[in-house]
VOPAGU-2260 file (C-alpha; in pm, 1 decimal, decimal comma):
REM VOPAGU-2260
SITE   aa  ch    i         X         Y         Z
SITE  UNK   A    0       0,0       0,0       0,0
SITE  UNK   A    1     125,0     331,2     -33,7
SITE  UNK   A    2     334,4     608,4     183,5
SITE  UNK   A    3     117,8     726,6     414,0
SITE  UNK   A    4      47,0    1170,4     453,4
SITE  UNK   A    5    -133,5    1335,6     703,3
SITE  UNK   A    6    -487,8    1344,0     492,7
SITE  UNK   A    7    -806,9    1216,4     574,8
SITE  UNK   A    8    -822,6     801,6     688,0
SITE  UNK   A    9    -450,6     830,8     657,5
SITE  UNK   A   10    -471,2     525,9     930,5
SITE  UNK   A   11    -582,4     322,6     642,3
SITE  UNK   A   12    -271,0     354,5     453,0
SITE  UNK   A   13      29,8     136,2     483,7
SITE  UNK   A   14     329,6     352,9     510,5
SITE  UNK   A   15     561,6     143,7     315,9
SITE  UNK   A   16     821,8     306,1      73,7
SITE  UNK   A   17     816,4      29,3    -200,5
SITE  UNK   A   18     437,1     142,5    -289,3
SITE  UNK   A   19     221,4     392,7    -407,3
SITE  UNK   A   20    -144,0     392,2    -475,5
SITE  UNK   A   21    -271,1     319,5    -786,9
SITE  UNK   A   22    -600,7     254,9    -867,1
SITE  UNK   A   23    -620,9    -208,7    -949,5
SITE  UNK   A   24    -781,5    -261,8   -1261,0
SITE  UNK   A   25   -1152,9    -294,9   -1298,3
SITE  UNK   A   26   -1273,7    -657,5   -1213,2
SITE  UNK   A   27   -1542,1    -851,9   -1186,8
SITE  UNK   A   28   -1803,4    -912,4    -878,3
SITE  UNK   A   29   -1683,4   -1150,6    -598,3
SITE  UNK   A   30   -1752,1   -1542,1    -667,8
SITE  UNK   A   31   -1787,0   -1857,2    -449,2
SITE  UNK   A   32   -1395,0   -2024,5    -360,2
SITE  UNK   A   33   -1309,3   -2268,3    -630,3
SITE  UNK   A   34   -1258,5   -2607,1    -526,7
SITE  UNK   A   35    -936,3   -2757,6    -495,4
SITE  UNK   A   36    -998,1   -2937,3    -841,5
SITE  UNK   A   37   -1090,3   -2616,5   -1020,6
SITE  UNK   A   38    -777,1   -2418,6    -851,1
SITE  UNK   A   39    -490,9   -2472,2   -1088,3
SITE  UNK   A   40    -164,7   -2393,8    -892,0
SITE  UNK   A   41      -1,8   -2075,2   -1002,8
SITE  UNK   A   42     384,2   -2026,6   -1012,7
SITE  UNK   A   43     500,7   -1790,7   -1228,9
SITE  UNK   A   44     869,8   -1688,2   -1314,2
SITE  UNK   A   45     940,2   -1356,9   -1101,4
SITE  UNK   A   46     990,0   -1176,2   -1422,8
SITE  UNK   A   47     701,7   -1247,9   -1541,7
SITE  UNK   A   48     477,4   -1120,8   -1207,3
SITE  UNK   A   49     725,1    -778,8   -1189,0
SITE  UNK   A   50     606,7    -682,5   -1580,6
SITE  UNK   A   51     266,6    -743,5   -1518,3
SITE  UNK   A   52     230,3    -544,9   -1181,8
SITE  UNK   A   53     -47,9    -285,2   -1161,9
SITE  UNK   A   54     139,1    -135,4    -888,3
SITE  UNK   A   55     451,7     -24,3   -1027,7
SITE  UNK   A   56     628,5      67,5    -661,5
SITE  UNK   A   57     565,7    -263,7    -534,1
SITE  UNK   A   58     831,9    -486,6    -572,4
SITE  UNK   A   59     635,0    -765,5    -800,8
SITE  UNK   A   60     294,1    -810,1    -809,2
SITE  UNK   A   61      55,1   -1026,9    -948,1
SITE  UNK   A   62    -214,3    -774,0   -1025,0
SITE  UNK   A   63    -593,8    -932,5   -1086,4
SITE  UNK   A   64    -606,4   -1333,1   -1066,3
SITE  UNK   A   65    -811,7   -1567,2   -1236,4
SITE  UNK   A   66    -938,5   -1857,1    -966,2
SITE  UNK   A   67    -636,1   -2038,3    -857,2
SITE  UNK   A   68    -326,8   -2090,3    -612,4
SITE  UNK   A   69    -102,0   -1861,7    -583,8
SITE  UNK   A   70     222,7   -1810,6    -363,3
SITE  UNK   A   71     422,1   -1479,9    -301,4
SITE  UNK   A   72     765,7   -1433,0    -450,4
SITE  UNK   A   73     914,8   -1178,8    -129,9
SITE  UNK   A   74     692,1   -1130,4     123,1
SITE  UNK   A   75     796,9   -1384,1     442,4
SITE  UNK   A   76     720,5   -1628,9     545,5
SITE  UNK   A   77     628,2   -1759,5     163,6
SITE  UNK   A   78     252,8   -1772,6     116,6
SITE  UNK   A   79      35,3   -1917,8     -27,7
SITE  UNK   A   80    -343,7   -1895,2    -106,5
SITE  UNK   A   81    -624,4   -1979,5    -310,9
SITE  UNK   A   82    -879,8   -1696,9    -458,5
SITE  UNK   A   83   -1134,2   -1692,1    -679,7
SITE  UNK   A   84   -1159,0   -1497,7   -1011,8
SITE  UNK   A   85   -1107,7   -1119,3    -975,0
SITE  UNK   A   86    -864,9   -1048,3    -672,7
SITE  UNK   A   87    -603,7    -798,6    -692,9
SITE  UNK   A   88    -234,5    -905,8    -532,1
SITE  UNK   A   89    -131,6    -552,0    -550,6
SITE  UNK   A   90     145,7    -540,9    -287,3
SITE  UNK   A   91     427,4    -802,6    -221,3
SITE  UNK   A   92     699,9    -715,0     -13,3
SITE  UNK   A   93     921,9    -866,2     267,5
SITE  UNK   A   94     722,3    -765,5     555,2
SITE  UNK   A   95     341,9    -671,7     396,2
SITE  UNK   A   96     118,8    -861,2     132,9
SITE  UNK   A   97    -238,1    -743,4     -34,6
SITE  UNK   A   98    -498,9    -869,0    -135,1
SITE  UNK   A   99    -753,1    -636,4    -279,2
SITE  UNK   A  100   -1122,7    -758,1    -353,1
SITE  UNK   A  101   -1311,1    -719,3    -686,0
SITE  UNK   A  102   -1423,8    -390,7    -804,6
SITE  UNK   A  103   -1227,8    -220,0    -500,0
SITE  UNK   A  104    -899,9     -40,2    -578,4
SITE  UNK   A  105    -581,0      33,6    -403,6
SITE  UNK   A  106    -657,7     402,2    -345,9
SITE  UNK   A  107    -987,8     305,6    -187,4
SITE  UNK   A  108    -784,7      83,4      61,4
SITE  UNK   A  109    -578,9     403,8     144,7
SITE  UNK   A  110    -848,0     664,6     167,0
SITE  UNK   A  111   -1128,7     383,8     335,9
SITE  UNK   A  112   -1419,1     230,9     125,2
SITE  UNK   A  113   -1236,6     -54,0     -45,8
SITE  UNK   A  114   -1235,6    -411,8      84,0
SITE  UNK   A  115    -915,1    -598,9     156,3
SITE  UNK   A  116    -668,4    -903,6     312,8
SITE  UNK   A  117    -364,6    -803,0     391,1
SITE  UNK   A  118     -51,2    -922,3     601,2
SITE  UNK   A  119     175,1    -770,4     786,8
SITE  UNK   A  120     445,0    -946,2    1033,0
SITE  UNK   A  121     610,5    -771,2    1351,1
SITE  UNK   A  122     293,4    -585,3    1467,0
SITE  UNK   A  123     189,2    -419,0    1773,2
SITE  UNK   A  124     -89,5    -263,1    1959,5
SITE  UNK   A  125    -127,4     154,6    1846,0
SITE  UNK   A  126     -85,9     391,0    2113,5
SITE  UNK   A  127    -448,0     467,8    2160,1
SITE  UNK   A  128    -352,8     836,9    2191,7
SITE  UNK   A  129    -317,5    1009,7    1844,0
SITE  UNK   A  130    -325,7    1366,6    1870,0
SITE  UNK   A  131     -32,8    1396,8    1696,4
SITE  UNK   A  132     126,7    1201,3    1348,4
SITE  UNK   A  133     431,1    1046,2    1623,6
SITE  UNK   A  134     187,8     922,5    1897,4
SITE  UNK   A  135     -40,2     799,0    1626,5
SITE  UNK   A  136     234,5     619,8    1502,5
SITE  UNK   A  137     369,8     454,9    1829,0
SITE  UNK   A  138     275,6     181,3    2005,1
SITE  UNK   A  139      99,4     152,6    2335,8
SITE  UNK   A  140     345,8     132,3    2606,1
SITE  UNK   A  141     414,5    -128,8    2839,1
SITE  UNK   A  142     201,5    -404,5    2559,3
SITE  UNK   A  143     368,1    -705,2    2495,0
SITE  UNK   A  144     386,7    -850,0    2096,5
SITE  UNK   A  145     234,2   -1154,5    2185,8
SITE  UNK   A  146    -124,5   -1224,0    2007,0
SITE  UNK   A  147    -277,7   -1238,3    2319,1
SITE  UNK   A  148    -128,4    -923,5    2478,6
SITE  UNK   A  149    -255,3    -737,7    2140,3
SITE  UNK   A  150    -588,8    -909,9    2125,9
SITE  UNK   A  151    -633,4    -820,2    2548,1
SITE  UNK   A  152    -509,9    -464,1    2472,2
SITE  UNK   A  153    -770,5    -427,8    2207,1
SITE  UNK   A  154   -1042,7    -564,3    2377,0
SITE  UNK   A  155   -1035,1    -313,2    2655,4
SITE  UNK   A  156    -998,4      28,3    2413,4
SITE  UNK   A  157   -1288,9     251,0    2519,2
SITE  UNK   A  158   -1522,3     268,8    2206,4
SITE  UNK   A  159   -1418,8     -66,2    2040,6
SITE  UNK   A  160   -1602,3    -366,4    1989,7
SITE  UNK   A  161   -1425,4    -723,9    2006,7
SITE  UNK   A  162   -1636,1   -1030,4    1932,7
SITE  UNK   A  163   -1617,6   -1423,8    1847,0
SITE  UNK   A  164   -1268,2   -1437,0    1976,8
SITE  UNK   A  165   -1123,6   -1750,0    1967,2
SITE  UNK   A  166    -757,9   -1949,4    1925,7
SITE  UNK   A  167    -707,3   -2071,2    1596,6
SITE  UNK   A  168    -397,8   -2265,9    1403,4
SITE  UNK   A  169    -358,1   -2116,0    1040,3
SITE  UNK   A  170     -99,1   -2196,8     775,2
SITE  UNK   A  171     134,6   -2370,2    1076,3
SITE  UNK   A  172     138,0   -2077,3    1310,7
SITE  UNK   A  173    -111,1   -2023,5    1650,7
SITE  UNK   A  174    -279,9   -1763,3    1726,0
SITE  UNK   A  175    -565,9   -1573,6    1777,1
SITE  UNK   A  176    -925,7   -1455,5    1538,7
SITE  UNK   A  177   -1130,8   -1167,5    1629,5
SITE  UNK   A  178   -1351,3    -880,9    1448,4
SITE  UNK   A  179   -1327,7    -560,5    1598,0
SITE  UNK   A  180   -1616,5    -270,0    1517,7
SITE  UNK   A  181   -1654,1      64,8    1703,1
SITE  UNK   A  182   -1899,7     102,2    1915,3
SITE  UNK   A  183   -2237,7     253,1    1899,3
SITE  UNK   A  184   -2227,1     565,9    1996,9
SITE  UNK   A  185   -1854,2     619,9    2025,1
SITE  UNK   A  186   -1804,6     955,6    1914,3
SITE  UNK   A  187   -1368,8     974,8    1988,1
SITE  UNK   A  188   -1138,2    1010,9    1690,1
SITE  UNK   A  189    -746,3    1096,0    1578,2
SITE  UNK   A  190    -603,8    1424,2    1443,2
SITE  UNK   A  191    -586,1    1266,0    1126,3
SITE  UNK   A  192    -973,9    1244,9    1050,2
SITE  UNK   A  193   -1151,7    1433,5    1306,8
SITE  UNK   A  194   -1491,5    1400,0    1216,6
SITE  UNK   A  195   -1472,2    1021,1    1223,7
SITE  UNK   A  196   -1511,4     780,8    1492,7
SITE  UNK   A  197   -1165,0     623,3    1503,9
SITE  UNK   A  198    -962,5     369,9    1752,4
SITE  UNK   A  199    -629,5     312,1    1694,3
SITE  UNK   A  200    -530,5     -77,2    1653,4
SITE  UNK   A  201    -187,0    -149,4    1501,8
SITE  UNK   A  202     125,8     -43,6    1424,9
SITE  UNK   A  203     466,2    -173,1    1341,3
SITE  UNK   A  204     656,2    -302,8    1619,8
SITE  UNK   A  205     977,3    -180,6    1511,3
SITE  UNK   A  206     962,9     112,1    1282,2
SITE  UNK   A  207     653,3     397,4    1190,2
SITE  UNK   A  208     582,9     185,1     910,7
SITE  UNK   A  209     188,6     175,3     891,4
SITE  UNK   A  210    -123,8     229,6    1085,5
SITE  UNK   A  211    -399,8      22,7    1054,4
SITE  UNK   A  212    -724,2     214,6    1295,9
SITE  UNK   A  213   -1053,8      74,2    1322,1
SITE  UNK   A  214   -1343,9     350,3    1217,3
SITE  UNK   A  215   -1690,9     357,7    1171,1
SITE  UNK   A  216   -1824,9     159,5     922,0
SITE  UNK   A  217   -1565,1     -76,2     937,2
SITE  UNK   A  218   -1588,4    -425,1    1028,9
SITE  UNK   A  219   -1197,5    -564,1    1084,9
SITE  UNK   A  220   -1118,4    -923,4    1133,2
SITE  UNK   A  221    -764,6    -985,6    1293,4
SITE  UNK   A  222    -590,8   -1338,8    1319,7
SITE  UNK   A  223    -272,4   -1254,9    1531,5
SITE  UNK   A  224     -49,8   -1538,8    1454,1
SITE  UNK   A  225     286,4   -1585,1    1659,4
SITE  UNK   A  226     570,7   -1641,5    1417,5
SITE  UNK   A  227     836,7   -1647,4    1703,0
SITE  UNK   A  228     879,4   -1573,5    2094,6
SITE  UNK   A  229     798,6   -1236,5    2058,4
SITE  UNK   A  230     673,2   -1158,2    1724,9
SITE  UNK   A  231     349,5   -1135,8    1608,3
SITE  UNK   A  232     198,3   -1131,3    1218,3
SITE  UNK   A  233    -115,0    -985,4    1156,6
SITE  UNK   A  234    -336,2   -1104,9     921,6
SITE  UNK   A  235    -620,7    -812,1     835,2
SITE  UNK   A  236    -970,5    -837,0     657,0
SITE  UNK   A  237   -1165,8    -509,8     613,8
SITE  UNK   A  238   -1475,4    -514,9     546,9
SITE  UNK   A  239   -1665,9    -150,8     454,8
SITE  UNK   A  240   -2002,3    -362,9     423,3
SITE  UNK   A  241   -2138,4    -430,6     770,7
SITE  UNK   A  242   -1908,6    -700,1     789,9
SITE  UNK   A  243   -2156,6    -873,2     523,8
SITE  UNK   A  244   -1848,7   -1057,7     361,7
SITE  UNK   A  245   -1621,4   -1124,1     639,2
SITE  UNK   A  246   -1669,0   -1504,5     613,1
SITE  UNK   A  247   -1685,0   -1553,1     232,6
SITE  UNK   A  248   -1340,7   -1315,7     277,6
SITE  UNK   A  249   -1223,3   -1599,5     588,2
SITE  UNK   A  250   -1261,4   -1841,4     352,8
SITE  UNK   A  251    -979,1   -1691,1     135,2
SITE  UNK   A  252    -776,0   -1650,2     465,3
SITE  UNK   A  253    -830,5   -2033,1     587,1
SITE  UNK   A  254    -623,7   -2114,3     227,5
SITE  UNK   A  255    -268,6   -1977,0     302,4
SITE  UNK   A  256      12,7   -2209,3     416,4
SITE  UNK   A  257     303,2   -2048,5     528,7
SITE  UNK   A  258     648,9   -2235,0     426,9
């Protein structure tokens, strides 16, 4: 995703020098997951991803996918997933991976509205106080990177919602699933979109890299997935429809192996 400004739902962009927004090609209207017979596996030379990249600040890409498996070329640990006809892979690098849905785009992902999975490893709870681009960009002090430290951190931010937590095992890591939603009523919000009811969620762990809030109108599904002692990779679906296609989105998620 691209470099992130201080502009409206700034939150929602990944701050990420090796991308830029650019608006995914047009694609068709989400389908049902193939099956594992109608998935043909996809693996593609690296120059052959890189030439055909929508996103020309990414490092390769695949752009929009026909149904099928797929596996990334630098993002770590190697993925791979399954996706029906029309996806976007718009961002692939070592630390952050994108999936964008049909129809949406990559500048809707950075300025809210568009529906996406993404991935990001060595996370970390937000400093819930963002009245300024540094604290908004910070994490919450004294909050372990463990899943379960995030997830507990999250769970008791005034104005946010956490529901149908539960452990899970994905792709040979353990972790954590959860959706978060703001609250009714909950009228709080960041310097960076004032108007809008906003809780910070995550940030990098190690570097102002990204911010990922939660704001109204937003449904966000985490699985925080311990890839070592004390390091955490979060695996993000956003959802600006209610949360009406969280699950058919899971059932992307519930594809990736991680080698």
């Amino acid at each position: 995703m691209s470099p992130r400004s201080i502009a409206p739902r700034m939150g929602l962009a990944v701050v990420l020098l090796a991308t830029a927004g650019c608006a995914a090609q047009p694609s068709a209207t989400p389908q049902a997951m193939p099956s594992a017979a109608a998935s043909a596996t996809a693996s593609l030379p690296v120059q052959s991803i890189a030439a055909g990249c929508p996103n020309p600040e990414s490092e390769v890409c695949l752009g929009t996918v026909t149904a099928g498996t797929y596996h990334s070329e630098v993002f770590r640990p190697p993925l791979t997933f399954t996706v029906p006809d029309g996806w976007q892979a718009l961002e692939d690098v070592s630390s952050a991976y994108l999936l964008v849905a049909p129809g949406d785009s990559l500048d809707g992902v950075n300025s809210g509205g568009s529906d996406f999975i993404s991935l990001h490893t060595n996370v970390a709870a937000a400093n819930q106080t963002c009245t300024t681009d540094a604290e908004a960009m910070s994490t919450e002090p004294g909050i372990a990177t463990t899943p379960e430290a995030i997830a507990d951190e999250l769970a008791a931010r005034p104005g946010l919602e956490q529901t149908n937590r539960r452990n899970v095992s994905l792709g040979g890591f353990e972790g954590v699933e959860f959706d978060l939603r703001i609250e009714d009523g909950f009228t709080g919000s960041c310097f960076y979109e004032p108007d809008v009811p906003t809780v910070q969620a995550l940030v990098n762990s190690y570097a102002s890299s990204f911010n990922h809030p939660v704001q109204a109108g937003q449904t966000m599904r985490l699985y925080l997935l311990a890839v070592a002692a004390d390091s955490t990779m979060a695996i993000e679906i956003d959802d600006w429809g209610n949360g009406h296609s969280v699950d058919e989105y899971s059932q992307i998620v519930e594809t990736f192996q991680f080698n």
